[in-house]
ZAKE-387280 format. One record per atom (N, C-alpha, C, O, CB): residue in one letter; x negated, y negated, z negated. Coordinates in steps of 0.2 Angstrom, whole numbers, plus 5000, padded with zeros to 4 digits. Each point is the difference from the previous one (the first is absolute). Glycine has a CB too. Layout:
# residues N
aXYZ
...
//
This chain:
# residues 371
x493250935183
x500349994993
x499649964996
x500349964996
x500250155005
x498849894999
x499749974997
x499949945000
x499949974995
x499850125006
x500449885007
x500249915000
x500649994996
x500149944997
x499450035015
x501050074989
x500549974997
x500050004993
x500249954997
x500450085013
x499150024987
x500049994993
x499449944999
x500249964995
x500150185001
x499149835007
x499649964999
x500749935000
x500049964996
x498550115009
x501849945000
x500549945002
x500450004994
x499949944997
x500250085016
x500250034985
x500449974993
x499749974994
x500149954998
x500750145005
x498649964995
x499649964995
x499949955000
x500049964995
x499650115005
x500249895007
x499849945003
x500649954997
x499949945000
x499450115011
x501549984989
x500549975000
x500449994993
x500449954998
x499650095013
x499850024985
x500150024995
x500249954997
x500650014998
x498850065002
x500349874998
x499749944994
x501049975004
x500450004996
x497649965003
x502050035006
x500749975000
x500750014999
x500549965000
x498950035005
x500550084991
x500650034997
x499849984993
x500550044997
x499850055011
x499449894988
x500149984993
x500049934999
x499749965003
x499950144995
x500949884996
x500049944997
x499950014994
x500250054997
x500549895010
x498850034991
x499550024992
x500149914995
x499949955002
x498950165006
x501349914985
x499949944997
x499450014998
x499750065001
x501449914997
x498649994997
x499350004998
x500149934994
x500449955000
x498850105015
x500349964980
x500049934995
x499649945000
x499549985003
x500650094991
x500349905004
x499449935001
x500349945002
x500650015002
x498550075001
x500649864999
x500449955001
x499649975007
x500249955003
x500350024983
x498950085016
x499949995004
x499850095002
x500150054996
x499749795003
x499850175010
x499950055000
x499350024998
x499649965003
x501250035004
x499050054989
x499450035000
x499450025006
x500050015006
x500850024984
x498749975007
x499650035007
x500250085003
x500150015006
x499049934989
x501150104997
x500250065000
x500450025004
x500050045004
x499849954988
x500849965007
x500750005004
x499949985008
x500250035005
x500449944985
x499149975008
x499949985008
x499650045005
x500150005006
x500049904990
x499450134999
x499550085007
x500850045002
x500350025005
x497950034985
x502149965003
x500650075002
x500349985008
x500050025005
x500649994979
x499849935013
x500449965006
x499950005006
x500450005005
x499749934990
x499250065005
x499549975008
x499950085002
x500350035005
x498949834991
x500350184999
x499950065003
x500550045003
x500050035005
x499349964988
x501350025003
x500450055001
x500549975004
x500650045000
x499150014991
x500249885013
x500549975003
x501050024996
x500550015003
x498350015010
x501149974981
x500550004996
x500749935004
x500049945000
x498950114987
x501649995014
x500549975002
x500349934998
x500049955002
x500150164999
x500149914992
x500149924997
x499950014991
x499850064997
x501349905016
x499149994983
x499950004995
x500949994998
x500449985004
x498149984997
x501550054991
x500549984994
x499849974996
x499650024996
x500950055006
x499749864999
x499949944993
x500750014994
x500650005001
x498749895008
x500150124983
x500350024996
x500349924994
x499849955003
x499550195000
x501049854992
x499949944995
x499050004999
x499649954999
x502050064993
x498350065008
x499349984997
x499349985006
x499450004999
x501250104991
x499949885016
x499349985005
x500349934999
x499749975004
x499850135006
x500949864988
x500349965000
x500049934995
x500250014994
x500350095012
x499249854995
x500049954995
x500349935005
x500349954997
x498550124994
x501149935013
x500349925002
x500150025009
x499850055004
x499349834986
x501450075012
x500050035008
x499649965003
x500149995006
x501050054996
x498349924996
x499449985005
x499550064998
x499550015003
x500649834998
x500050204994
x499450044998
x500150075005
x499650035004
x500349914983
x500850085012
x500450035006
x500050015006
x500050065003
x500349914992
x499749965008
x499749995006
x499550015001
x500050045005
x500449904996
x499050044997
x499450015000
x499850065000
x499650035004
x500349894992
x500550124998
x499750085002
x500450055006
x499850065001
x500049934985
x500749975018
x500350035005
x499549995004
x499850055003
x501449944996
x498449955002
x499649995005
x499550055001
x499950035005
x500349874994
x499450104993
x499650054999
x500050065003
x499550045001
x500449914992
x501050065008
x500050084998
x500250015010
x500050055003
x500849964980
x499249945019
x499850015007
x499549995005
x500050015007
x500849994991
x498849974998
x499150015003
x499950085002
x499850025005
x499549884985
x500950145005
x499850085001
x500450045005
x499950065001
x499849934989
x500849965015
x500550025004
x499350045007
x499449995002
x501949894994
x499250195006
x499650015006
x500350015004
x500650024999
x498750024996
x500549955010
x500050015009
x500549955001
x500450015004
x499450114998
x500249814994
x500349955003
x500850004997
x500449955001
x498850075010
x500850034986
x501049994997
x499950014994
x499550044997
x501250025012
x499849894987
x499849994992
x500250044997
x500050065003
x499949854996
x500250084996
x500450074993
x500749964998
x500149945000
x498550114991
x501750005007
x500649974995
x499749984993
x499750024996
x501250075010
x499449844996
x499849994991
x500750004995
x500449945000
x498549955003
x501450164995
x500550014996
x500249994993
x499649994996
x500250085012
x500849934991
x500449994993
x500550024999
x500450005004
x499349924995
x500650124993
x500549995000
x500349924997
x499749974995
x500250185005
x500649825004
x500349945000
x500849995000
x500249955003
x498750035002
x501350064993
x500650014999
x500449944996
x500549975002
x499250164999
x500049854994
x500349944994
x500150054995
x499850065000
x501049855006
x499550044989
x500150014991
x499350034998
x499549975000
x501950064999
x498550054999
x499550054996
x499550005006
x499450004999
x501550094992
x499449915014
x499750045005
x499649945006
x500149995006
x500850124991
x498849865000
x499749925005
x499350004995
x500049984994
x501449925010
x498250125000
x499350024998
x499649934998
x499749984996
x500250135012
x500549844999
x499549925000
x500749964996
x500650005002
x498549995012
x500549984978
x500649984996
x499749915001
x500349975004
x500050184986
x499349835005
x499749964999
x500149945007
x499450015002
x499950094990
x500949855011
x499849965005
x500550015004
x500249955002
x498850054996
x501350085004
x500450015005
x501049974995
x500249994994
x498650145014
x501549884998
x500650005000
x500150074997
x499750055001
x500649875010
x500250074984
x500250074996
x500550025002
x500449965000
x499250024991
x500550075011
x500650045006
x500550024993
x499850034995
x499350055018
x501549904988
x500650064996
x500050065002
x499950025006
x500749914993
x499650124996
x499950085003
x500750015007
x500449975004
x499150084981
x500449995015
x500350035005
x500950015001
x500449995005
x498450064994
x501349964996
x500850004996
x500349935002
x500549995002
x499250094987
x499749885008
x500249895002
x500250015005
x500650005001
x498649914996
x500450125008
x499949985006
x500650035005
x500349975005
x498350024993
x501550064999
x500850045005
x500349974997
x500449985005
x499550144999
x500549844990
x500649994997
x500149925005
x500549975001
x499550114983
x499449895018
x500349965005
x500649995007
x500349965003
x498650054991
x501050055005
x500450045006
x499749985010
x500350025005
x500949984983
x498449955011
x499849955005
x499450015004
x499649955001
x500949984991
x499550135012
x499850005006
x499349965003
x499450015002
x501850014998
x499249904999
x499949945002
x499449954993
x499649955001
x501950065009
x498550014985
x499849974995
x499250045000
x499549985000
x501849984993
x498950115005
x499750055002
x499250015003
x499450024998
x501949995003
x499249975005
x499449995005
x499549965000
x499550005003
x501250045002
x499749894990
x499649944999
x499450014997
x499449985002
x501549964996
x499350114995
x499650014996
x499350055001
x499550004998
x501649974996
x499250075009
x499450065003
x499449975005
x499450014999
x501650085001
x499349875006
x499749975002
x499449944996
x499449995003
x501750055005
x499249934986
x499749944996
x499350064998
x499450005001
x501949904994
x499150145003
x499450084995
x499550025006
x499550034997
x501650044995
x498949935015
x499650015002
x499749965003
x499550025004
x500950074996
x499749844999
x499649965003
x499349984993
x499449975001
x501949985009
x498950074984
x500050014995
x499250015000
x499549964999
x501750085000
x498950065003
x499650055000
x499449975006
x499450005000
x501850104996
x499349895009
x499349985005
x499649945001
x499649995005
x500950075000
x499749914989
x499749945000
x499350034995
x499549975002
x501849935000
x498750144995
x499550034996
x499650055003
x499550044997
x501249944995
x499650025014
x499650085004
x500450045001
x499950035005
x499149974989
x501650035002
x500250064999
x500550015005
x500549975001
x499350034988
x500050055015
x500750035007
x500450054999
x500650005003
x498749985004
x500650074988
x500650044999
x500049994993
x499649994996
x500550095013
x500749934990
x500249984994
x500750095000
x500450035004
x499449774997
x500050234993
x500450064999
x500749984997
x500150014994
x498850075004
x501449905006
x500649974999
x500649985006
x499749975004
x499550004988
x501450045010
x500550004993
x499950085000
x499750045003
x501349854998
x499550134991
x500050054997
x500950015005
x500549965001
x498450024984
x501050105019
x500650025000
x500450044997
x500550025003
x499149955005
x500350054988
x500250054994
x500849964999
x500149945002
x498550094992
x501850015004
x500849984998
x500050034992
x500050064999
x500649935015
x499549964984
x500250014992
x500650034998
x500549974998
x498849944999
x500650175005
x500650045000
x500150014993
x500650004997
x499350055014
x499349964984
x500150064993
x499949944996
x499549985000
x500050145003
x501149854993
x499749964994
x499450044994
x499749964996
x501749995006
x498550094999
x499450044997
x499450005003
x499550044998
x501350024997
x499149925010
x499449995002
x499549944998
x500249944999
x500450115010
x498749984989
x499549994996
x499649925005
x499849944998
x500250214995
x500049895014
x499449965004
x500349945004
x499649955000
x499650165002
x501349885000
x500549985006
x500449954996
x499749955000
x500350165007
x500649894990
x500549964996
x499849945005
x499950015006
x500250054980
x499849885010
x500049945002
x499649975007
x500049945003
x500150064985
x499450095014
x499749985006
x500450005007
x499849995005
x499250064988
x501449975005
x500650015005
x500649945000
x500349984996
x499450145003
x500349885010
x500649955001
x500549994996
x500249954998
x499650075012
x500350054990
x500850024997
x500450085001
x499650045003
x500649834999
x500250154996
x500350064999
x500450035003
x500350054998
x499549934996
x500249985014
x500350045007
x499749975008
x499849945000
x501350084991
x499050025014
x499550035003
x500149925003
x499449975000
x500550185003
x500849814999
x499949925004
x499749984996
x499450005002
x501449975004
x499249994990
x499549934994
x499450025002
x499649965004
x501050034984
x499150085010
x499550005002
x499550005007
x499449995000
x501050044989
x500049985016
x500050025009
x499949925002
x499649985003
x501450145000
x499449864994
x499949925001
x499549964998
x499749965004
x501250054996
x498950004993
x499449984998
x499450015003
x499649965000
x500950054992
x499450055009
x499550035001
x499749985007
x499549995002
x500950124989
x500149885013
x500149965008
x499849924998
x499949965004
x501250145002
x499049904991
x499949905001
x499250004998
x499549985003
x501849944992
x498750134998
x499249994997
x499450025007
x499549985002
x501050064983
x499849995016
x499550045007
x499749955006
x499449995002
x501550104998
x499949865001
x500049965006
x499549944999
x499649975004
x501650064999
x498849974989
x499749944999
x499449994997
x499849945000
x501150035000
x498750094998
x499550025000
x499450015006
x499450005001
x501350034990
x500049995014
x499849995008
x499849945000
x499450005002
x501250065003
x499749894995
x500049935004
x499749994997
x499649965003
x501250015003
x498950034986
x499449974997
x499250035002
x499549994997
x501550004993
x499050045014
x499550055003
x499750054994
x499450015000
x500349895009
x500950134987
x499550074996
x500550065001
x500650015000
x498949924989
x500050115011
x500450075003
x500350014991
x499750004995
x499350095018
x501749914988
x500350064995
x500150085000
x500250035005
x500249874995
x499650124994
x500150074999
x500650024998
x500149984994
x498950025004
x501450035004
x500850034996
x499650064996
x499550025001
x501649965008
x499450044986
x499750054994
x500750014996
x500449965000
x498350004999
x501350134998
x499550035001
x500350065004
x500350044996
x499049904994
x500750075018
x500450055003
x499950074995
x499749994995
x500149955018
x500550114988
x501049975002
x500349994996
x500650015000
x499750055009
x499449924985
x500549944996
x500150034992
x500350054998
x500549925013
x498849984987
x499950014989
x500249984997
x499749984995
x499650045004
x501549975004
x500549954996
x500550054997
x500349984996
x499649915012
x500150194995
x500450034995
x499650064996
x500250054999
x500849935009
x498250004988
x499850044995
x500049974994
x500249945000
x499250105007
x500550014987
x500049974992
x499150014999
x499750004994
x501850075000
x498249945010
x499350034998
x499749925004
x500349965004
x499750214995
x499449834998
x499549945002
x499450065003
x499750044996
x500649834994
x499750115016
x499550045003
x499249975000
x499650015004
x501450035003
x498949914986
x499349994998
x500050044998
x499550045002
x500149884998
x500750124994
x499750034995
x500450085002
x499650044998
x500249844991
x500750145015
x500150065001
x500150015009
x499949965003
x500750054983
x499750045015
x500450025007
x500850014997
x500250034995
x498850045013
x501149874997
x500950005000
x500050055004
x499550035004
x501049854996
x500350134999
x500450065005
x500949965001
x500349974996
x499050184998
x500849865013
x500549955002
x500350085003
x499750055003
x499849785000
x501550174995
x500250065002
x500749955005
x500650014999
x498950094988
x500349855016
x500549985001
x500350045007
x499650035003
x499949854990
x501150135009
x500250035007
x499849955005
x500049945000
x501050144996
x498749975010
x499649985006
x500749935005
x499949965004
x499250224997
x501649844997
x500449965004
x499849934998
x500149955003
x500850154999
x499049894990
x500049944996
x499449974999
x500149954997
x500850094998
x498749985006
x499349985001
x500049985010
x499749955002
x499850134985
x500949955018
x499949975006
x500449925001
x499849965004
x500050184999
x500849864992
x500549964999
x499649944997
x500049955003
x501050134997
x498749944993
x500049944996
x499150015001
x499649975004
x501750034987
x498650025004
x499150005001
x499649955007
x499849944999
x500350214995
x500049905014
x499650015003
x500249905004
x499649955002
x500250244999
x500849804999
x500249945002
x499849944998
x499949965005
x500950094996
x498949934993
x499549935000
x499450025004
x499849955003
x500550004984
x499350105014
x499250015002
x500450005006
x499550005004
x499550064985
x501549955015
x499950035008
x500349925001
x499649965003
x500750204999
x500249814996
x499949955001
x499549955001
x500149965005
x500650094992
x498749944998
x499549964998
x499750045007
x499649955002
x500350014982
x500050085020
x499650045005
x500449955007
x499749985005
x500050194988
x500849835006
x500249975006
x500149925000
x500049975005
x500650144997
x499349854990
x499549945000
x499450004999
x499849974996
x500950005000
x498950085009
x499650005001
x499250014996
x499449995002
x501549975006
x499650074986
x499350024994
x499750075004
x500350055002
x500249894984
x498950045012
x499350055005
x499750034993
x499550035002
x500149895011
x500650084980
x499750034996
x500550034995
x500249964996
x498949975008
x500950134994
x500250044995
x499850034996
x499650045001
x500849965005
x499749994987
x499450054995
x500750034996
x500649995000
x498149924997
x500650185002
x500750045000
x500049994991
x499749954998
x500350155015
x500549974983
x500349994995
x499650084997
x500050055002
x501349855004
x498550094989
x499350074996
x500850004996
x500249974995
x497949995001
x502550115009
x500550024998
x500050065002
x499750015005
x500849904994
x500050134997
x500250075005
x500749985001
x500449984996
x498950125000
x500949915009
x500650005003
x500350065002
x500150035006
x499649884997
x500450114992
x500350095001
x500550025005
x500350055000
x499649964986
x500449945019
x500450005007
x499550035004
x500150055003
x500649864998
x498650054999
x499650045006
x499650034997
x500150065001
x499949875008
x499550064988
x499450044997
x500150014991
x500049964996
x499149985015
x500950124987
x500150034994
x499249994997
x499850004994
x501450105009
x498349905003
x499350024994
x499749935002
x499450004997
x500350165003
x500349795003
x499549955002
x500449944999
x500550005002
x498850075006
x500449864989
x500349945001
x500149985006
x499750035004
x499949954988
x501049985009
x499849955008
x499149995000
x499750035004
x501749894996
x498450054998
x499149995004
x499850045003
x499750015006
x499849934986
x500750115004
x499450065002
x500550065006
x499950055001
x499249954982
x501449975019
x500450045000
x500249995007
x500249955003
x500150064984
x499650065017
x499949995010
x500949995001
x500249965004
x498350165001
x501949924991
x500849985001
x500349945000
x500549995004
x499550094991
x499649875001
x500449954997
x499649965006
x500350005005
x500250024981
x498949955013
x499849965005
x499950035007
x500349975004
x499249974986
x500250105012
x500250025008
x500850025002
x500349965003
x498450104997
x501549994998
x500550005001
x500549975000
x500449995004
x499150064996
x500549924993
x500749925000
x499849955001
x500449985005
x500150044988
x499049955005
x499849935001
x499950005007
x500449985004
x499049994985
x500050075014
x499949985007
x500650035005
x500449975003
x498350034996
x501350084999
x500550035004
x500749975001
x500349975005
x499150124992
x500949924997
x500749985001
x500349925000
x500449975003
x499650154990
x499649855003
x499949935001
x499849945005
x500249945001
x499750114992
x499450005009
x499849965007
x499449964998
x499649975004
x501550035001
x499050014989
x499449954998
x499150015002
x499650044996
x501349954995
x498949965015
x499250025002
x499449954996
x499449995002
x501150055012
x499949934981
x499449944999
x499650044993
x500250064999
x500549805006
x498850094990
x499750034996
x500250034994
x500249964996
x499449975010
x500550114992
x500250034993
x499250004995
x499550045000
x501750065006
x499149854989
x499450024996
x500350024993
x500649994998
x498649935008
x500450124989
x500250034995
x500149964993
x499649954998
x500050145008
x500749924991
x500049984993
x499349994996
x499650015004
x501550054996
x498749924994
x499450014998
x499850054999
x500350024995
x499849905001
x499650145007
x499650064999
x500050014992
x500250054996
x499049945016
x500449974985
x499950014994
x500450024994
x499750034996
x499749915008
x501250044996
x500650014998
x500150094998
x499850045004
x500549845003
x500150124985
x500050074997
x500350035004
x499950065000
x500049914990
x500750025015
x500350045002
x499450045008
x500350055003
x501049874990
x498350065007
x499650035006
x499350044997
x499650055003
x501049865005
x499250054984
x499250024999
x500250044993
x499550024997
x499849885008
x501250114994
x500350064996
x500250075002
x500250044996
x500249865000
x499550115012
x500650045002
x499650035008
x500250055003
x500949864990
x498550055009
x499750025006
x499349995002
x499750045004
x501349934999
x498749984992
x499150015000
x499749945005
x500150005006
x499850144992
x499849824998
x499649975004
x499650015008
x499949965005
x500150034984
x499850065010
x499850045007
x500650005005
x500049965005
x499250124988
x501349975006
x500450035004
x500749945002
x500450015004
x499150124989
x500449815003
x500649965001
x500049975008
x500449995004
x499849984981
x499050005013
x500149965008
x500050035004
x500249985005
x499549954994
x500050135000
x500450045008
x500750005003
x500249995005
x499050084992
x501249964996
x500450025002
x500449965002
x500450005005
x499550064989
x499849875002
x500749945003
x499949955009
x500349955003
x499850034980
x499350065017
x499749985009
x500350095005
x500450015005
x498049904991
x501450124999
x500750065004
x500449995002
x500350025005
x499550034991
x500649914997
x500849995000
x500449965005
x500650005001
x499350024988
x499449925013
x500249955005
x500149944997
x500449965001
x500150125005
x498949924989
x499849924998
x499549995002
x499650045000
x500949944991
x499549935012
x499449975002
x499649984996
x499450025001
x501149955006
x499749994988
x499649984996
x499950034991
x500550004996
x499649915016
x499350094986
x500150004993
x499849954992
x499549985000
x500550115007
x500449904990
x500049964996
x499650024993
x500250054997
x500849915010
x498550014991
x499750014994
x499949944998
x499749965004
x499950154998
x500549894991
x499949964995
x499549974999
x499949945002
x500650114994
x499050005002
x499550014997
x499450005006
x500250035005
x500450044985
x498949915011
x499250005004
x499850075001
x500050035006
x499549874986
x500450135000
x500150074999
x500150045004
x499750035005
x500549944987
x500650035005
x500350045003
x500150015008
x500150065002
x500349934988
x499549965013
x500149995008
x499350045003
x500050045004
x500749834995
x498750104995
x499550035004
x499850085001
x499850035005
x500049864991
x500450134997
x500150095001
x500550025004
x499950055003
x499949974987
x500949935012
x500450055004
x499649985009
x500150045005
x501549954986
x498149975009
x499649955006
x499450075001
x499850015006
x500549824990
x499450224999
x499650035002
x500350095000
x499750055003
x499349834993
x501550105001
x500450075000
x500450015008
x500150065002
x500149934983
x499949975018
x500450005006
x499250015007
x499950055004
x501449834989
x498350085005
x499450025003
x499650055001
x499650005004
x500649934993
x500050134996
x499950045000
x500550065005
x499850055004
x499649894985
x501050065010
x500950015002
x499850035006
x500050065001
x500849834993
x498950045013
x499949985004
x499550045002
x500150035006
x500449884992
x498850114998
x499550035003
x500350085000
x500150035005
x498949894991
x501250094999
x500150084998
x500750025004
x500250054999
x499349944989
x500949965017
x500850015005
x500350014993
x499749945000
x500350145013
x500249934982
x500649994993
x500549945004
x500650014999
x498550014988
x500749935017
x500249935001
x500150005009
x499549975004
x499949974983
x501150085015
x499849985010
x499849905000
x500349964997
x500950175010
x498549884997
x499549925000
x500449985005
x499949945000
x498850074998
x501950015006
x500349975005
x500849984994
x500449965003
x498950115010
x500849944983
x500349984994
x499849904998
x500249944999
x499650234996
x499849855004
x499449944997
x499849955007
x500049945000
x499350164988
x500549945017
x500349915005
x500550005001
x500149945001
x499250035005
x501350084994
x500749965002
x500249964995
x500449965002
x499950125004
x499549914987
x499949974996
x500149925001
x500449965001
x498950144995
x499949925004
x499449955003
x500349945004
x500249944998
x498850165003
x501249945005
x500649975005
x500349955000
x500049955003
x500150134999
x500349954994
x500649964996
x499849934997
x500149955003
x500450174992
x499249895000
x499649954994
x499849945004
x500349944999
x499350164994
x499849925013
x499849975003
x500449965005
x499949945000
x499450144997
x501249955007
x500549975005
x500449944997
x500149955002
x499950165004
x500249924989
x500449944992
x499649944998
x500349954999
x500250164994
x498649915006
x499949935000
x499849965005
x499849944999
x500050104991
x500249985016
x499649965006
x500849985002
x500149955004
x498550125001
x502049964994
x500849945001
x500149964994
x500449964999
x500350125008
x498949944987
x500149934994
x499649994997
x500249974995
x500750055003
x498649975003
x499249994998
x499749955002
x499649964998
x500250145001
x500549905009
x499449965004
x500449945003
x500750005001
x498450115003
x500649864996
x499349955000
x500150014992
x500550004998
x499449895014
x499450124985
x499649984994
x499949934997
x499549975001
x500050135003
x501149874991
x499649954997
x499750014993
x500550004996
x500049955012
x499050044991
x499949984989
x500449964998
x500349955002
x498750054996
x501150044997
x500549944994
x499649925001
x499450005000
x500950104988
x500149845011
x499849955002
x500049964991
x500549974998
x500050045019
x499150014978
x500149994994
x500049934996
x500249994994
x499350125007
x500449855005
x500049924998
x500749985002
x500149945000
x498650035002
x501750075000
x500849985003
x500450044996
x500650005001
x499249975012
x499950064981
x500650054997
x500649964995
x500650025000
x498550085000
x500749834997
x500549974996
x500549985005
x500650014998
x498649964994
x500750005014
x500750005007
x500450075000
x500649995003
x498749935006
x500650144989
x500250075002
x500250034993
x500550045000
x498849975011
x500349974983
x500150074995
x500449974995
x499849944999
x498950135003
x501849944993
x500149974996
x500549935000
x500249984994
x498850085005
x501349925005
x500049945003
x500649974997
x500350054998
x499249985012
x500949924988
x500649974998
x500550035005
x500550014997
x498949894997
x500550115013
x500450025004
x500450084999
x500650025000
x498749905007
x499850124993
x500450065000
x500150034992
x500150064999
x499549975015
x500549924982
x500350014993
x500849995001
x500450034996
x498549934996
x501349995012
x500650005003
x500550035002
x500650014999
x498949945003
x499950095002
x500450085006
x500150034992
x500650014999
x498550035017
x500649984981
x500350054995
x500349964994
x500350034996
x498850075006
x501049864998
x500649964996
x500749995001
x500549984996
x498549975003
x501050085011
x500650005002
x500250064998
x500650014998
x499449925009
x499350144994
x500450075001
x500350014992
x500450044999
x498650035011
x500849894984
x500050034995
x500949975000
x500550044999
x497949964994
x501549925007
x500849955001
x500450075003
x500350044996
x499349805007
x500450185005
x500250045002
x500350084995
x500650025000
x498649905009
x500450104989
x500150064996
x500549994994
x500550034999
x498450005004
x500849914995
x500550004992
x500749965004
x500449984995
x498449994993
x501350015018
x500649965003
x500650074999
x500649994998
x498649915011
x500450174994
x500150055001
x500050044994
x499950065001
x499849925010
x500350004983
x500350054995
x499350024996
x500050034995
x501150035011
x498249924999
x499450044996
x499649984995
x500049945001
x500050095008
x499749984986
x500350074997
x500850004996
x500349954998
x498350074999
x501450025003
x500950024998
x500049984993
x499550034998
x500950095009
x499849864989
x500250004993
x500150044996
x500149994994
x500149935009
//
């Protein structure tokens, strides 16, 4: 038992994605990274000032890669509010543009342009597209982040953006299972409760993300909700109902689930610092997401602890490990650095201001926005 707990410790570091400050990496950060063999990182607007600086710091940020396979260098990159790299890059329309296209085929132009984008700076996953369906006109967090307000527009969208994030070589994420398009609550600042019935959530909800699974997205982040169909006391993250048994079980789904930001009020309000990452490696998430340096590093030594004391079975944490690992050596490898003297050919370009010049022509061809 004892190797195997030394084995997960050893592995530990692969299940978290941690952000950290600064516009480059600190020493501080960089001992964290390297020691704790830390999985991958999240770039915020505030590590952000130009995409050759960008670049640069992706490189940095994979000097500290261990055992030969790199880290996710991540974003959220969605467009409009939600496009962290503002400055130099192609500025994305929100999400609403992008479905009243109705175009599959334009679609795919554009997602593809966005991740050639992302990897021309280093960055391989990108927490995007959003599958949420904008059921509740009173929803706080979602509205414009979504395709649109029924399950096709958005099944379709969500499938081109996938394909073409593919072929641009960056792993996309769908978000946020099983779906936070019918809440009135913003789960930064509270816990939602979604009462929706179990037939209408298999109909509408679960259909963009099972789709995007059979365009071959390998990554899921779940949704800091209760879904009072399956679990009355736990969000989806934390919650062994919703992700083992629907996501994997009933769904089929064997690739990575990673979580929402941990830090967020709906989990550090409600479940504790300590106690959350466990639960949400209980519940059958791979990976965890934290904001904060911080915060990553307490839940990074709280899980550690977890592990010595059995609170945490360690065969949890390499099946984990497993996952993470097998995902990046089919989309990680061969390893190249951002190439930062070629980014004006790739970032910004008169071309792909084009590609979104059609989606926008497109949308307003199509009634968008309504008068």
């Amino acid at each position: 038992m004892s190797q195997s707990i030394d084995a997960a410790k050893d592995a530990l570091g692969q299940l978290f994605i941690t952000g950290f400050s600064g516009l480059e990496l600190s020493e501080e950060t960089t001992a964290f990274i390297t020691q704790a063999g830390i999985g991958g990182v999240i770039l915020f607007a505030h590590n952000y000032e130009n995409p050759g600086q960008v670049a640069e710091l992706s490189n940095q940020i994979q000097e500290c890669k261990k055992g030969g396979l790199p880290l996710w260098v991540s974003v959220d990159h969605e467009g409009a509010k939600v496009q962290r790299f503002k400055k130099g890059f192609t500025k994305i329309p929100e999400a609403a543009v992008i479905g009243a296209t109705d175009s599959p085929k334009l679609v795919f132009e554009l997602s593809e342009m966005m991740g050639k984008e992302l990897k021309a700076v280093g960055v391989n996953l990108n927490f995007c597209p959003v599958a949420d369906i904008a059921t509740n006109p009173k929803n706080p967090v979602i509205g414009p982040r979504s395709y649109g307000d029924n399950e096709e527009i958005v099944s379709k969208m969500v499938t081109a953006m996938v394909r073409g994030h593919m072929v641009a070589g960056v792993q996309p994420c769908v978000k946020h299972f099983p779906g936070h398009g019918d809440t009135s609550t913003d789960s930064h600042f509270a816990l939602p409760r979604v009462d929706t019935p179990l037939e209408v959530l298999r109909e509408r909800e679960f259909k963009p993300f099972t789709k995007a699974f059979k365009s071959r997205c390998s990554i899921v982040m779940t949704a800091h909700i209760i879904m009072s169909q399956f679990d009355t006391k736990l969000p989806a993250t934390l919650s062994p109902k919703i992700v083992n048994e629907i996501l994997r079980k009933e769904l089929r789904y064997t690739r990575v689930v990673i979580t929402d930001d941990m830090e967020m009020k709906a989990i550090t309000d409600h479940y504790g610092a300590e106690d959350a990452p466990r639960l949400a490696i209980q519940a059958g998430c791979d990976m965890l997401c934290y904001r904060t340096e911080a915060a990553a590093r307490h839940a990074y030594a709280s899980l550690t602890k977890d592990l010595e004391t059995g609170k945490l079975d360690p065969a949890l944490v390499l099946a984990a490990a497993e996952r993470i690992t097998s995902l990046k050596k089919d989309s990680l490898l061969p390893y190249q650095p951002a190439a930062v003297m070629d980014l004006p050919d790739h970032v910004g370009t008169a071309e792909n201001q084009a590609i979104v010049d059609k989606v926008v022509a497109a949308a307003a061809a199509n009634g968008y926005p309504e008068k």
